[in-house]
CHARMM internal coordinates of N, CA and C (Angstrom, degrees):
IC EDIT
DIST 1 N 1 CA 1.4587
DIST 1 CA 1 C 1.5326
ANGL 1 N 1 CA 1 C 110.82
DIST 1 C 2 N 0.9859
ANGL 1 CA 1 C 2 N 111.86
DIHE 1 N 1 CA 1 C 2 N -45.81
DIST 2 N 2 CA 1.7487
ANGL 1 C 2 N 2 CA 133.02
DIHE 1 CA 1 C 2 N 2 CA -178.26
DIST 2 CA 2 C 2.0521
ANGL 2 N 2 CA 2 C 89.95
DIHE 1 C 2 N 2 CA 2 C -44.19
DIST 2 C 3 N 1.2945
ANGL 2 CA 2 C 3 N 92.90
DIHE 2 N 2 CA 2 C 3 N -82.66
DIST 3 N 3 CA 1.7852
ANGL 2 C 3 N 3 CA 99.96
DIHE 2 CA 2 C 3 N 3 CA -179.97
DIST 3 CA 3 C 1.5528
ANGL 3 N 3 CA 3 C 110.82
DIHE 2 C 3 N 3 CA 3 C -28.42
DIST 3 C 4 N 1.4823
ANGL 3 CA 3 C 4 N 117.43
DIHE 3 N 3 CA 3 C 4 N -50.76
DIST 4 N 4 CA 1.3123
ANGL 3 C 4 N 4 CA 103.88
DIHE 3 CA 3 C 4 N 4 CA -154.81
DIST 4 CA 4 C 1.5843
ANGL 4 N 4 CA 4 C 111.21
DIHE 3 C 4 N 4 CA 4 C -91.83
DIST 4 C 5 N 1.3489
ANGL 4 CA 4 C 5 N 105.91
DIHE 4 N 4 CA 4 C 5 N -2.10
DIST 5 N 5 CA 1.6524
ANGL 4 C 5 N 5 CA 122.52
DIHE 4 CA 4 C 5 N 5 CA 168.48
DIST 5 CA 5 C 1.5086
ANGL 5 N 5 CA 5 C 120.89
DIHE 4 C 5 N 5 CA 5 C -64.69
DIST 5 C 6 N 2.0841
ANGL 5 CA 5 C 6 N 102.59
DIHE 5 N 5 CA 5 C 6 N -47.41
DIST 6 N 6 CA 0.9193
ANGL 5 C 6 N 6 CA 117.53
DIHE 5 CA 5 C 6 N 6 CA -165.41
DIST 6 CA 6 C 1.3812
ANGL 6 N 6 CA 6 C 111.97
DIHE 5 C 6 N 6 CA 6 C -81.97
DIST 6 C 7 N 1.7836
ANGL 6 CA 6 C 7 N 114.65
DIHE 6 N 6 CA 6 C 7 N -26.69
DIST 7 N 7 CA 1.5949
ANGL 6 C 7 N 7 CA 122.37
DIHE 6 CA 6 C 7 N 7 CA 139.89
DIST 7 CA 7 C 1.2833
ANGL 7 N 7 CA 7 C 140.04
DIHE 6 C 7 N 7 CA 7 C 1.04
DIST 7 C 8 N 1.3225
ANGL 7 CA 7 C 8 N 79.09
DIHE 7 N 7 CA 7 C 8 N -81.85
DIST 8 N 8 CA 1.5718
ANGL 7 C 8 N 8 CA 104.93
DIHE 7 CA 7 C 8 N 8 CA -155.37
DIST 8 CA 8 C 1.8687
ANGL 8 N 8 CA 8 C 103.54
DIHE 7 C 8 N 8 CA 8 C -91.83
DIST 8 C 9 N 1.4518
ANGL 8 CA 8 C 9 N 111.28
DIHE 8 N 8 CA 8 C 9 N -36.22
DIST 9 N 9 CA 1.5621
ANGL 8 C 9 N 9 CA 105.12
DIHE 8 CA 8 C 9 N 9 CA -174.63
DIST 9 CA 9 C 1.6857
ANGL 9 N 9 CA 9 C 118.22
DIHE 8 C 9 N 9 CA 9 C -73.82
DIST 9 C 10 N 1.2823
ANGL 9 CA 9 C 10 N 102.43
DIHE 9 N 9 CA 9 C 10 N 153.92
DIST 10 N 10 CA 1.0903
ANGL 9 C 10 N 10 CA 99.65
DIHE 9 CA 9 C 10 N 10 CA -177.28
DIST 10 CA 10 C 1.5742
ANGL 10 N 10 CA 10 C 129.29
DIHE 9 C 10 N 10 CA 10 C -102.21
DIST 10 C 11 N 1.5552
ANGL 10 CA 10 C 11 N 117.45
DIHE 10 N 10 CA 10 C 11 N 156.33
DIST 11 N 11 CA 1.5866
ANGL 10 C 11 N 11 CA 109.08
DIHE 10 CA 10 C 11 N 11 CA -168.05
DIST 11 CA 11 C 1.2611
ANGL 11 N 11 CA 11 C 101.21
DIHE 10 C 11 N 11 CA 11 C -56.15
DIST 11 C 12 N 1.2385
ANGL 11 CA 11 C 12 N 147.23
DIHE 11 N 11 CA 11 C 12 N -60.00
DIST 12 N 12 CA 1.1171
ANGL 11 C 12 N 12 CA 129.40
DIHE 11 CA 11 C 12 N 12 CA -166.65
DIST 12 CA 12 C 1.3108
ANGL 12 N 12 CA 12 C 126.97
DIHE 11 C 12 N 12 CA 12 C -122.09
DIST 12 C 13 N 2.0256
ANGL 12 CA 12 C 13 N 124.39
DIHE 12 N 12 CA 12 C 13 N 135.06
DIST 13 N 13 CA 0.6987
ANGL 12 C 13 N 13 CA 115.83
DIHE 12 CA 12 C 13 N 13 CA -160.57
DIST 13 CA 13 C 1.6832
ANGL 13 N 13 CA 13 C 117.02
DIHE 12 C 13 N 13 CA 13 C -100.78
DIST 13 C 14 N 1.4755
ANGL 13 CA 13 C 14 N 127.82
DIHE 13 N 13 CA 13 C 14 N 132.56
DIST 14 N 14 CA 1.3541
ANGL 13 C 14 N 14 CA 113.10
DIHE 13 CA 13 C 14 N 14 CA 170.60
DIST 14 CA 14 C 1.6726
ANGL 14 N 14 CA 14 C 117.01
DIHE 13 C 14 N 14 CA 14 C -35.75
DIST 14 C 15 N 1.4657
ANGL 14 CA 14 C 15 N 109.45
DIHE 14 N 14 CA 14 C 15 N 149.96
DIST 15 N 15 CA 1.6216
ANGL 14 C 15 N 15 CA 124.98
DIHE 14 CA 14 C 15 N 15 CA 171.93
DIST 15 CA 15 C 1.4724
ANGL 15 N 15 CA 15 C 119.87
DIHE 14 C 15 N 15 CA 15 C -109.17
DIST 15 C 16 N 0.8068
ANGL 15 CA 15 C 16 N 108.68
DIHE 15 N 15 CA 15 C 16 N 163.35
DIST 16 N 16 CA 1.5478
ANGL 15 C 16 N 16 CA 111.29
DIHE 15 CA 15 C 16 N 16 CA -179.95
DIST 16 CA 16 C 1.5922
ANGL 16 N 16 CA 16 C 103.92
DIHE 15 C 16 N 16 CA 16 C -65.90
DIST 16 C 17 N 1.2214
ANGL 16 CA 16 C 17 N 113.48
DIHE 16 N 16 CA 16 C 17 N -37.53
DIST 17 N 17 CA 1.8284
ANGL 16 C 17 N 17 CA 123.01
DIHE 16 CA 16 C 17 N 17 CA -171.11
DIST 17 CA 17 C 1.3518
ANGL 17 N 17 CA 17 C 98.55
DIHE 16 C 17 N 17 CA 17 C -81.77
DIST 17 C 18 N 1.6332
ANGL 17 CA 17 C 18 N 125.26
DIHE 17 N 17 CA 17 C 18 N 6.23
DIST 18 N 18 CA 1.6426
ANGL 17 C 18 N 18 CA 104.84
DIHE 17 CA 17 C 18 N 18 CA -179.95
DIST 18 CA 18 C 1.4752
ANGL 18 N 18 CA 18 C 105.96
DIHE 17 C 18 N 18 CA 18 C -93.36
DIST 18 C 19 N 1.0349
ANGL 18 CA 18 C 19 N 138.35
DIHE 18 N 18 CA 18 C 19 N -172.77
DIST 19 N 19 CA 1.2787
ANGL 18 C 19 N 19 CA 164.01
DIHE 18 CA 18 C 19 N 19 CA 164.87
DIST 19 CA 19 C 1.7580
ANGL 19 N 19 CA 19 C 129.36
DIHE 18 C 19 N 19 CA 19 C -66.55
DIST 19 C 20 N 1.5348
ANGL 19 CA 19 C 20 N 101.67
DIHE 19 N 19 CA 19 C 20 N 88.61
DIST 20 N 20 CA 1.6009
ANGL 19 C 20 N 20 CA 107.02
DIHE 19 CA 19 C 20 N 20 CA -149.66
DIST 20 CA 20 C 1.5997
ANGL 20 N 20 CA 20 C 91.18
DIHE 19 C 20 N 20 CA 20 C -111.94
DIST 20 C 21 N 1.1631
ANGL 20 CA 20 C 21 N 129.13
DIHE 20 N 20 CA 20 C 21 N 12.73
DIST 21 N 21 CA 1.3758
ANGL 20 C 21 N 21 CA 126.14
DIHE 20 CA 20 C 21 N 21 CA 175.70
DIST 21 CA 21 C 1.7554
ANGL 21 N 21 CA 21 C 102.04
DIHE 20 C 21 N 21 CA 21 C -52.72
DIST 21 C 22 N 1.3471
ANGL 21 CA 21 C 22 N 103.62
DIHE 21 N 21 CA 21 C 22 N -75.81
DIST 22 N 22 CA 1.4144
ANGL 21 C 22 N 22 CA 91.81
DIHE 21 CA 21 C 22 N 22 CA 163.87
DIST 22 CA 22 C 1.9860
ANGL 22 N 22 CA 22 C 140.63
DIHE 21 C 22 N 22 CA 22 C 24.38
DIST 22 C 23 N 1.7043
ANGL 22 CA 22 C 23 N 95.59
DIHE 22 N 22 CA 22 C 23 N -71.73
DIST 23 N 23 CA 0.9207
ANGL 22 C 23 N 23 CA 117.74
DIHE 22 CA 22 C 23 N 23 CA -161.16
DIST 23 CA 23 C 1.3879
ANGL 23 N 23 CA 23 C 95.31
DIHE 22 C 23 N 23 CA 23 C -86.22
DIST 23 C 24 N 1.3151
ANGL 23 CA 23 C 24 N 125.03
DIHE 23 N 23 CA 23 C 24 N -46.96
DIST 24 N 24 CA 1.7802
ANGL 23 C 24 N 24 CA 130.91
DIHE 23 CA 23 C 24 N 24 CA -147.81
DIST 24 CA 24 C 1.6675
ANGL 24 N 24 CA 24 C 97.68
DIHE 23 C 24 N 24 CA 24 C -68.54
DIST 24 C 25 N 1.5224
ANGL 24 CA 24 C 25 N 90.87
DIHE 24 N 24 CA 24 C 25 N 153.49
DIST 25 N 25 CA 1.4147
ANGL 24 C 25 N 25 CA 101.74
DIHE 24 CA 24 C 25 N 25 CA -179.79
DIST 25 CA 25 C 1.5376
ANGL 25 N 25 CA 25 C 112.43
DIHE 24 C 25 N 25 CA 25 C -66.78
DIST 25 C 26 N 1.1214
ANGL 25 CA 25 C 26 N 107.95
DIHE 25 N 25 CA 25 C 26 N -19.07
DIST 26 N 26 CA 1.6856
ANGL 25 C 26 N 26 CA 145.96
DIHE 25 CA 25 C 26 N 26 CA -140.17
DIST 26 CA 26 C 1.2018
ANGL 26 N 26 CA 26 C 118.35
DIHE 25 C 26 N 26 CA 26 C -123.90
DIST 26 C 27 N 1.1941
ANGL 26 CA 26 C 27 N 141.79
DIHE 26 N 26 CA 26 C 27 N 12.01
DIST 27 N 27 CA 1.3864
ANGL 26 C 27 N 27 CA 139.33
DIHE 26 CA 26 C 27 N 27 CA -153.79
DIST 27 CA 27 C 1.5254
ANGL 27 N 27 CA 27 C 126.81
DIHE 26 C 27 N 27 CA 27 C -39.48
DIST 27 C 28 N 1.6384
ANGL 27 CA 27 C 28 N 98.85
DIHE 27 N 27 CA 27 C 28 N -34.50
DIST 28 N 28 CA 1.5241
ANGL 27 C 28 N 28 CA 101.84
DIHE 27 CA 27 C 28 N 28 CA -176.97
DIST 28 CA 28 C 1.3228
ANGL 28 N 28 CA 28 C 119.42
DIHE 27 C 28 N 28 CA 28 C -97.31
DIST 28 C 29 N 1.6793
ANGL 28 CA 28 C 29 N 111.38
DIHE 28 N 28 CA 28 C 29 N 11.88
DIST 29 N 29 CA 1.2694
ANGL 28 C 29 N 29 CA 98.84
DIHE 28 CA 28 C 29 N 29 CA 160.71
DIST 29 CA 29 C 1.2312
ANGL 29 N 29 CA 29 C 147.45
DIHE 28 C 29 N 29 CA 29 C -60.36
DIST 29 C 30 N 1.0421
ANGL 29 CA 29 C 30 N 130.68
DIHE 29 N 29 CA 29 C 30 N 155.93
DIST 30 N 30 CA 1.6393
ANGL 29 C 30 N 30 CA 138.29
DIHE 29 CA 29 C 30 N 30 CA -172.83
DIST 30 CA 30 C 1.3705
ANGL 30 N 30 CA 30 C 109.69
DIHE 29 C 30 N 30 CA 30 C -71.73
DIST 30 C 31 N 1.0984
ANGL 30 CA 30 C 31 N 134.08
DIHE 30 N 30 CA 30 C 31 N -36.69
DIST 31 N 31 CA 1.3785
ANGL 30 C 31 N 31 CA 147.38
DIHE 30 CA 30 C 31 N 31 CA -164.10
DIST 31 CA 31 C 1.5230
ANGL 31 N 31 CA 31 C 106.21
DIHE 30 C 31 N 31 CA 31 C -73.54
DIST 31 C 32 N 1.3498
ANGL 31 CA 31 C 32 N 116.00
DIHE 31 N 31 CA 31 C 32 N -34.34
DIST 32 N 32 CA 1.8634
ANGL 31 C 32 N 32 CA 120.02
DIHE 31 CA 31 C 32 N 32 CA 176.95
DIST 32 CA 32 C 1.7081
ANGL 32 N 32 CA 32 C 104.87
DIHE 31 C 32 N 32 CA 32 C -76.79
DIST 32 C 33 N 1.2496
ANGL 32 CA 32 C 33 N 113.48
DIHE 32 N 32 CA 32 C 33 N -27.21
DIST 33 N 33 CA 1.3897
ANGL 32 C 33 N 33 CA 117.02
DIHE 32 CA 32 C 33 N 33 CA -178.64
DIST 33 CA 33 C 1.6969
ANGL 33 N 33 CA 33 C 110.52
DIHE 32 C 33 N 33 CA 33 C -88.50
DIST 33 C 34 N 1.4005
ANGL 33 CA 33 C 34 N 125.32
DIHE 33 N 33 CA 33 C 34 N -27.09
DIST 34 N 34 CA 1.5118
ANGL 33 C 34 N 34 CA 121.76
DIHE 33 CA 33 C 34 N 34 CA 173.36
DIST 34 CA 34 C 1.8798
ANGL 34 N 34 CA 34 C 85.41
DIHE 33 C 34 N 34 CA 34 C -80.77
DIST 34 C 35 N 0.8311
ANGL 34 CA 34 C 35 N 124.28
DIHE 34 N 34 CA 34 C 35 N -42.79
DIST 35 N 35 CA 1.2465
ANGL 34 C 35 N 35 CA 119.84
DIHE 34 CA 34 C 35 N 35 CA -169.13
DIST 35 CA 35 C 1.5500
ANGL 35 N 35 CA 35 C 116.40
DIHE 34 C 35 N 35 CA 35 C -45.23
DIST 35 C 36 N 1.7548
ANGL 35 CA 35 C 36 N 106.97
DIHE 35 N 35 CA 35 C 36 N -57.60
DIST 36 N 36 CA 1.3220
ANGL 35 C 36 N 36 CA 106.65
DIHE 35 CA 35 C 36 N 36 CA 158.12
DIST 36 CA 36 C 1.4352
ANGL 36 N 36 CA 36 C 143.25
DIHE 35 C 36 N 36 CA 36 C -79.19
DIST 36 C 37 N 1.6986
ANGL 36 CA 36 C 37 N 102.98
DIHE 36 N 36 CA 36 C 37 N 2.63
DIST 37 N 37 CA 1.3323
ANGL 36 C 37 N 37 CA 93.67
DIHE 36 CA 36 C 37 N 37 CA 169.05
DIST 37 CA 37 C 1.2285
ANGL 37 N 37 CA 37 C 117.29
DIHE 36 C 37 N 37 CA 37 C -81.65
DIST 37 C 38 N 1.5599
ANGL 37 CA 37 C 38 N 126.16
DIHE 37 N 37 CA 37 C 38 N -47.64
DIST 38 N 38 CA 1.0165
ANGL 37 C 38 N 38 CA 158.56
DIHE 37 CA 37 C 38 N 38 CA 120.86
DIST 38 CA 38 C 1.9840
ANGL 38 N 38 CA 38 C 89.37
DIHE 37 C 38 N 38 CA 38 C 34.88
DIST 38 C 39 N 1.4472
ANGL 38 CA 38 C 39 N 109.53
DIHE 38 N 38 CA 38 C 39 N -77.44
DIST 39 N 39 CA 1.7297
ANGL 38 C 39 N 39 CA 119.83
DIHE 38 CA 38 C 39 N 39 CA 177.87
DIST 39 CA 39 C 1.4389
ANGL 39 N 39 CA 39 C 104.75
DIHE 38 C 39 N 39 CA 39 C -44.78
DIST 39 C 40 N 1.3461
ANGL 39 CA 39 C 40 N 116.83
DIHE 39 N 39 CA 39 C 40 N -46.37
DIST 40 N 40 CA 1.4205
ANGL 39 C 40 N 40 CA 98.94
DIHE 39 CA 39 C 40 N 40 CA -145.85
DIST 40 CA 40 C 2.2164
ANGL 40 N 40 CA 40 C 104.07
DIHE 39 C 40 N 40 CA 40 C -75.67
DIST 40 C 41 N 1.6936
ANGL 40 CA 40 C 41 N 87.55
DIHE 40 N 40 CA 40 C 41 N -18.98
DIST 41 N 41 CA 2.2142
ANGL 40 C 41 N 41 CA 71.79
DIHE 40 CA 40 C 41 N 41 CA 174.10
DIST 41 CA 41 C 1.6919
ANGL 41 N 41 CA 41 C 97.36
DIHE 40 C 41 N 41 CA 41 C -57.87
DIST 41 C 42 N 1.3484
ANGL 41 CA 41 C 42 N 121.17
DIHE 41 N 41 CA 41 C 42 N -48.84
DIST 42 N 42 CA 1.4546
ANGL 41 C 42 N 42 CA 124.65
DIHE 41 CA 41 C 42 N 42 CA -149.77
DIST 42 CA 42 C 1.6016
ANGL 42 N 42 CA 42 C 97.21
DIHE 41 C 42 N 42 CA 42 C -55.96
DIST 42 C 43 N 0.8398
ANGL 42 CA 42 C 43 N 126.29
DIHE 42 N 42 CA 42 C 43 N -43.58
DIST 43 N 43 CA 1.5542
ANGL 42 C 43 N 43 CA 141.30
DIHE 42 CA 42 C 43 N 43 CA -173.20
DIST 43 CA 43 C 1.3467
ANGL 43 N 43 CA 43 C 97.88
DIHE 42 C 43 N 43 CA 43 C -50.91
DIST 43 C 44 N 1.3335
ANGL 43 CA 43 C 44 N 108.27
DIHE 43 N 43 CA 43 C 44 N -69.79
DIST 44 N 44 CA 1.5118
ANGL 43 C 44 N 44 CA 122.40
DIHE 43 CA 43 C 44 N 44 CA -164.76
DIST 44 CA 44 C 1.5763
ANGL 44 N 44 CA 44 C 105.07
DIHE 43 C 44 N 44 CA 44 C -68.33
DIST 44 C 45 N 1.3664
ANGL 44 CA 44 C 45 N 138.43
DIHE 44 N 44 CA 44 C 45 N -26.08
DIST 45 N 45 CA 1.2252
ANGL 44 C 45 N 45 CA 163.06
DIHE 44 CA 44 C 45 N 45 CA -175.50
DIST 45 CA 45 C 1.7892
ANGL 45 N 45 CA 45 C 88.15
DIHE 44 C 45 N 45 CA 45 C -65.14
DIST 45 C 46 N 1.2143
ANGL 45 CA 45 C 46 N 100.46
DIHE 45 N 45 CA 45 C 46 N -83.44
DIST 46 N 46 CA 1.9976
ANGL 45 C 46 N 46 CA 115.67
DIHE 45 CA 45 C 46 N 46 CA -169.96
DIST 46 CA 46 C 1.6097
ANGL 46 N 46 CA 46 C 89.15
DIHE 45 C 46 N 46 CA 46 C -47.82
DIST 46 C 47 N 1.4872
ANGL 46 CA 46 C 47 N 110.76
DIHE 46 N 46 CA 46 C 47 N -63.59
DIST 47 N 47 CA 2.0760
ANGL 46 C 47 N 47 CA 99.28
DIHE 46 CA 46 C 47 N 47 CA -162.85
DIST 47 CA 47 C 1.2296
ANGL 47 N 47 CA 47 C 103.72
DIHE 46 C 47 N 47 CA 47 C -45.47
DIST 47 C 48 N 1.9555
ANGL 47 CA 47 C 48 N 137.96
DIHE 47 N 47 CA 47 C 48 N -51.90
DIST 48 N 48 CA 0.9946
ANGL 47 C 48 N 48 CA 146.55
DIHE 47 CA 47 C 48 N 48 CA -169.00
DIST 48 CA 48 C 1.8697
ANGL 48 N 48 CA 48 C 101.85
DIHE 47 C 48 N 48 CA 48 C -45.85
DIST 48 C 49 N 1.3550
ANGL 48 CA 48 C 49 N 114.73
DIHE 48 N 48 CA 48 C 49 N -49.69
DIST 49 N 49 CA 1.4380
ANGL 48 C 49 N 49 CA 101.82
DIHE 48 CA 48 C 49 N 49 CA 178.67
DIST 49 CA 49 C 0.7290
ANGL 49 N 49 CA 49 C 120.77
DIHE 48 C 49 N 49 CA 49 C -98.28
DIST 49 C 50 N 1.6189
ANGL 49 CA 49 C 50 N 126.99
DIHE 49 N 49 CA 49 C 50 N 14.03
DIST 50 N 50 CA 1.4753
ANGL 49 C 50 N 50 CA 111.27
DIHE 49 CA 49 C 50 N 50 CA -162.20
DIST 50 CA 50 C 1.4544
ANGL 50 N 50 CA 50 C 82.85
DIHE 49 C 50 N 50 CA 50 C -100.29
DIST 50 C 51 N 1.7660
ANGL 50 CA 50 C 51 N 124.35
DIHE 50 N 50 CA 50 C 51 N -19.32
DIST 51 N 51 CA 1.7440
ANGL 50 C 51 N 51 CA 131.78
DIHE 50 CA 50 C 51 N 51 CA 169.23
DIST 51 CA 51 C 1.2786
ANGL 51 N 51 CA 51 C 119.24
DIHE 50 C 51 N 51 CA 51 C -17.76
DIST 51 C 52 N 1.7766
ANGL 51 CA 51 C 52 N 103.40
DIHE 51 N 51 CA 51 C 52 N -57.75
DIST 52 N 52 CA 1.2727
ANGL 51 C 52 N 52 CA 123.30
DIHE 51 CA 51 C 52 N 52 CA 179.23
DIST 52 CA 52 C 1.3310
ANGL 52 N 52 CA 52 C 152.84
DIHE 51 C 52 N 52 CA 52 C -87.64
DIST 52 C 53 N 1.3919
ANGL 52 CA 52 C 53 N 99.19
DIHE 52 N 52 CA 52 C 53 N -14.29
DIST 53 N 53 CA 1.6646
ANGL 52 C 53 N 53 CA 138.18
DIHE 52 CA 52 C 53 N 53 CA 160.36
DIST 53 CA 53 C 1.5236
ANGL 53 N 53 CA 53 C 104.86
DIHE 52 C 53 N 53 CA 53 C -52.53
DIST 53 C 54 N 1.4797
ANGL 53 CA 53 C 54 N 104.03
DIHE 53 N 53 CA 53 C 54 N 134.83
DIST 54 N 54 CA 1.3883
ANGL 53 C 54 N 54 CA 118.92
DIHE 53 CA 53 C 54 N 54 CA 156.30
DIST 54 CA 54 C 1.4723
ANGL 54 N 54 CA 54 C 102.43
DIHE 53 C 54 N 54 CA 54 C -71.28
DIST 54 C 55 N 1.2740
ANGL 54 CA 54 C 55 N 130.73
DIHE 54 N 54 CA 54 C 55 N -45.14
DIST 55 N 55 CA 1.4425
ANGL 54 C 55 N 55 CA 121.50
DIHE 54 CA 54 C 55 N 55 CA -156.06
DIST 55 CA 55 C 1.5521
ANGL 55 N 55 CA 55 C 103.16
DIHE 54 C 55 N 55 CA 55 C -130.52
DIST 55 C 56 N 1.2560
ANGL 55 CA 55 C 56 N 116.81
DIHE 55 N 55 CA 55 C 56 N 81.95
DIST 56 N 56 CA 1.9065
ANGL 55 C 56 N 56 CA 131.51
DIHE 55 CA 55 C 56 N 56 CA -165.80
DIST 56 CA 56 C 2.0504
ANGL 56 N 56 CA 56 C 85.00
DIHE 55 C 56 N 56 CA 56 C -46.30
DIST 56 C 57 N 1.7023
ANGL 56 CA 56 C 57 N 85.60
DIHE 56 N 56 CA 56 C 57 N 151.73
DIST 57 N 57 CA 1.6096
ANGL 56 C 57 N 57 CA 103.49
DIHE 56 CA 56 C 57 N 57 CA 171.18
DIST 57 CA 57 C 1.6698
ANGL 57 N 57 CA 57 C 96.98
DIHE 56 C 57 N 57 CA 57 C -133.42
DIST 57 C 58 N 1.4276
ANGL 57 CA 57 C 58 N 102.98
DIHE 57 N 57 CA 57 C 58 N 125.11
DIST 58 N 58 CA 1.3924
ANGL 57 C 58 N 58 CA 108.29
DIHE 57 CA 57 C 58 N 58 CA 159.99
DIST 58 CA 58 C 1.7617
ANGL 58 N 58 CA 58 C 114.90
DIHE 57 C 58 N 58 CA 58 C -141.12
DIST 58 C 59 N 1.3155
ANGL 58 CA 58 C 59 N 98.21
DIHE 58 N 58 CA 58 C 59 N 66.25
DIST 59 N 59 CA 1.3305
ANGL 58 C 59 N 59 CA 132.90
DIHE 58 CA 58 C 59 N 59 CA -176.50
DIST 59 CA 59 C 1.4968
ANGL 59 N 59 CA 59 C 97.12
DIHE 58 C 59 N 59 CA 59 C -74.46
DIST 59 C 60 N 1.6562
ANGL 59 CA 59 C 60 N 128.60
DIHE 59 N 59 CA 59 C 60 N -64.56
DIST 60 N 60 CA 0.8499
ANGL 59 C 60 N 60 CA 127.59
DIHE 59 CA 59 C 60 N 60 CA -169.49
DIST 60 CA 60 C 1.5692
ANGL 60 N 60 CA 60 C 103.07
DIHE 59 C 60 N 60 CA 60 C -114.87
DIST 60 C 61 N 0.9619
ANGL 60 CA 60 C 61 N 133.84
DIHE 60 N 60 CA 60 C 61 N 35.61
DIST 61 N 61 CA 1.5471
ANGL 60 C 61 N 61 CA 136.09
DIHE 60 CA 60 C 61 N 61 CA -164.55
DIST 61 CA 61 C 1.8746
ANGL 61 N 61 CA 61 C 83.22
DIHE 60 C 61 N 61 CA 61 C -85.09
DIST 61 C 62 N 1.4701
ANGL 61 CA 61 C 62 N 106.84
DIHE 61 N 61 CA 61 C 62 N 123.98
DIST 62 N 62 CA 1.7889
ANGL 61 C 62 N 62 CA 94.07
DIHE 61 CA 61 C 62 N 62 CA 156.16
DIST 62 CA 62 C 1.0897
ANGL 62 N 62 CA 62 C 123.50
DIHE 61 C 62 N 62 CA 62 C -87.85
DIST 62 C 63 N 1.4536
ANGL 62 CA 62 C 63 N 135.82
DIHE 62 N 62 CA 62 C 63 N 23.00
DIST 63 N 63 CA 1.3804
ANGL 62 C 63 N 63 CA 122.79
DIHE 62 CA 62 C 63 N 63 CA 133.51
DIST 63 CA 63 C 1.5125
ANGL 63 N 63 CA 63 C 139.45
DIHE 62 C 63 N 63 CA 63 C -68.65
DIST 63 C 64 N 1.5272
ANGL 63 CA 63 C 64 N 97.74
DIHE 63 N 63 CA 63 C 64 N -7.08
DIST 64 N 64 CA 1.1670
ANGL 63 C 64 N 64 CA 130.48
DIHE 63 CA 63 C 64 N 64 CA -158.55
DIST 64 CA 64 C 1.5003
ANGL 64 N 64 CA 64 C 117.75
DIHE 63 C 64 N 64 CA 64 C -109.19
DIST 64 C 65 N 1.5370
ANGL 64 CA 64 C 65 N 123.24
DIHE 64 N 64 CA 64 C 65 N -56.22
DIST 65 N 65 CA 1.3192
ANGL 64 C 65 N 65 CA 136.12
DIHE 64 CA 64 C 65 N 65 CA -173.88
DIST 65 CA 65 C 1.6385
ANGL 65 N 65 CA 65 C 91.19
DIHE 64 C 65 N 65 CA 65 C -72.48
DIST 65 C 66 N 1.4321
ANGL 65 CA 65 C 66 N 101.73
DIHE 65 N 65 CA 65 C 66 N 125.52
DIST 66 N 66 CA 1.4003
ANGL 65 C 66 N 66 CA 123.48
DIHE 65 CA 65 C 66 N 66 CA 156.06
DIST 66 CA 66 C 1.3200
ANGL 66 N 66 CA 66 C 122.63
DIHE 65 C 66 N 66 CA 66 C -91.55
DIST 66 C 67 N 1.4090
ANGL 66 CA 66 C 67 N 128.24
DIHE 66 N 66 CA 66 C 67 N 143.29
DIST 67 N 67 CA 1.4711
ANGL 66 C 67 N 67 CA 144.51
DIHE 66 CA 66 C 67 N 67 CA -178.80
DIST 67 CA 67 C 1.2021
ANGL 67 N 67 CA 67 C 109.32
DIHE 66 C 67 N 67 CA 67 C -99.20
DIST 67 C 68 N 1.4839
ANGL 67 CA 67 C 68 N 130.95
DIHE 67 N 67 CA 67 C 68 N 129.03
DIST 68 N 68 CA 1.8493
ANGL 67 C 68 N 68 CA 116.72
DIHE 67 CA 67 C 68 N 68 CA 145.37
DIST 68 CA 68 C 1.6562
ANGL 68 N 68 CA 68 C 113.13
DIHE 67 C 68 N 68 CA 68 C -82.97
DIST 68 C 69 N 1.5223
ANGL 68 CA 68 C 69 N 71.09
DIHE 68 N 68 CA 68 C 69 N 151.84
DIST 69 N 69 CA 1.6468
ANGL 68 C 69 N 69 CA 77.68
DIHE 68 CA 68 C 69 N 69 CA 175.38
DIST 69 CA 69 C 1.4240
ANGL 69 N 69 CA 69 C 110.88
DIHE 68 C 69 N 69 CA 69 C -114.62
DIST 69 C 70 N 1.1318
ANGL 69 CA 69 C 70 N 111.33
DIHE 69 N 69 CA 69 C 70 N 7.01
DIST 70 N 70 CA 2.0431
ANGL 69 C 70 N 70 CA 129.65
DIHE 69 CA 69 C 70 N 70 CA 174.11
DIST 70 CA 70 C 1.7415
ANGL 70 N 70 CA 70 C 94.93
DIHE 69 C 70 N 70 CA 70 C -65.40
DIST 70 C 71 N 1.2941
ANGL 70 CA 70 C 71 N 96.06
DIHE 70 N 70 CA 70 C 71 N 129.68
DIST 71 N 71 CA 1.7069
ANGL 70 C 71 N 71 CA 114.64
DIHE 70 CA 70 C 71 N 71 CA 167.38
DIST 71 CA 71 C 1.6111
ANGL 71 N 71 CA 71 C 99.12
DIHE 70 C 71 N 71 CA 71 C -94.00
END
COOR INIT
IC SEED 1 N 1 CA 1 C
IC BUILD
């Protein structure tokens, strides 16, 4: 199983902060754009503490959290 994972997946995984217009039925909706502005306090929120941390967390950083897109 290990082999055919390491196969088939790919080096890199889309993020929530990438660019999904692409996909939407909808592209010019408003809702993908509050959506991503919406990320960028959270971003700036996590860097702000991760400043001060001995041991940075980017657990939930959305530059960070990767998505599959495998069904």
């Amino acid at each position: 199983m290990t082999v055919m994972v390491g196969l088939t997946s790919p080096d890199e995984y889309p993020k929530i902060t990438s660019d999904w217009r692409h996909v939407l039925r909808e592209p010019s909706l408003s809702a993908y754009e509050i959506f991503q502005s919406e990320m960028r306090p959270i971003s700036d929120e996590i860097d702000a503490r991760n400043s001060v941390r001995r041991f940075v967390n980017f657990d939930t950083h959305p530059d960070f959290v990767m998505l599959s897109v495998f069904s």
